[in-house]
C-alpha positions in Angstrom: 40.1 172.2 24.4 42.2 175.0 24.7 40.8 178.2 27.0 42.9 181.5 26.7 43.0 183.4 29.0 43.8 187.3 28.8 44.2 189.3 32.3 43.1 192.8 29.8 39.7 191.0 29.1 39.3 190.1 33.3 40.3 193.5 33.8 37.1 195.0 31.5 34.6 192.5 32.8 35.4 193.4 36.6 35.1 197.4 35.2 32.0 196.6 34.0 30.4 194.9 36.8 31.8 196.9 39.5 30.3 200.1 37.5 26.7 198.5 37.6 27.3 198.1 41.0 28.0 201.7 41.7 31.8 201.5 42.0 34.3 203.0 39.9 37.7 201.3 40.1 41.1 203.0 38.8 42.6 201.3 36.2 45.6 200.2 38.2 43.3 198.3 40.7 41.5 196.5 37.8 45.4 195.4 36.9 46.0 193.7 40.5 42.4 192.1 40.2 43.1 190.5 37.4 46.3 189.3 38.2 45.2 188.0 41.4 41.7 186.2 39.2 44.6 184.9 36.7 46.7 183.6 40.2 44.2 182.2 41.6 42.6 180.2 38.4 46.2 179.0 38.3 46.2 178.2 41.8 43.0 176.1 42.1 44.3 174.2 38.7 41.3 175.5 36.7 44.5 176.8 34.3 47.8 176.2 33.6 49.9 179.1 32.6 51.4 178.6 29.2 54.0 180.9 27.2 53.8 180.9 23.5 56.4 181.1 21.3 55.5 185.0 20.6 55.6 186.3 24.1 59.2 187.3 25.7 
């Protein structure tokens, strides 16, 4: 089974739960959250990081 992953989606879901839980996080620390969620799924071998042939 393949699972995508895309760092943009990780991004709105921790905006979305941090706002219920009263905080409001600037967009560039939603980036570095979901970079380090994606690093750390990588790291833990939950994911491998693949490139597809349309990404540079």
């Amino acid at each position: 089974m393949d699972v995508y992953i895309d760092t943009e989606e990780i991004a709105e879901f921790f905006y979305m739960e941090l706002v219920k839980r009263g905080y409001v996080p600037k967009e560039i620390e939603l980036e570095e959250i979901a970079d380090i969620t994606f690093d750390y799924l990588i790291a833990k071998c939950i994911i491998d990081e693949e490139w597809d042939e349309y990404q540079s």
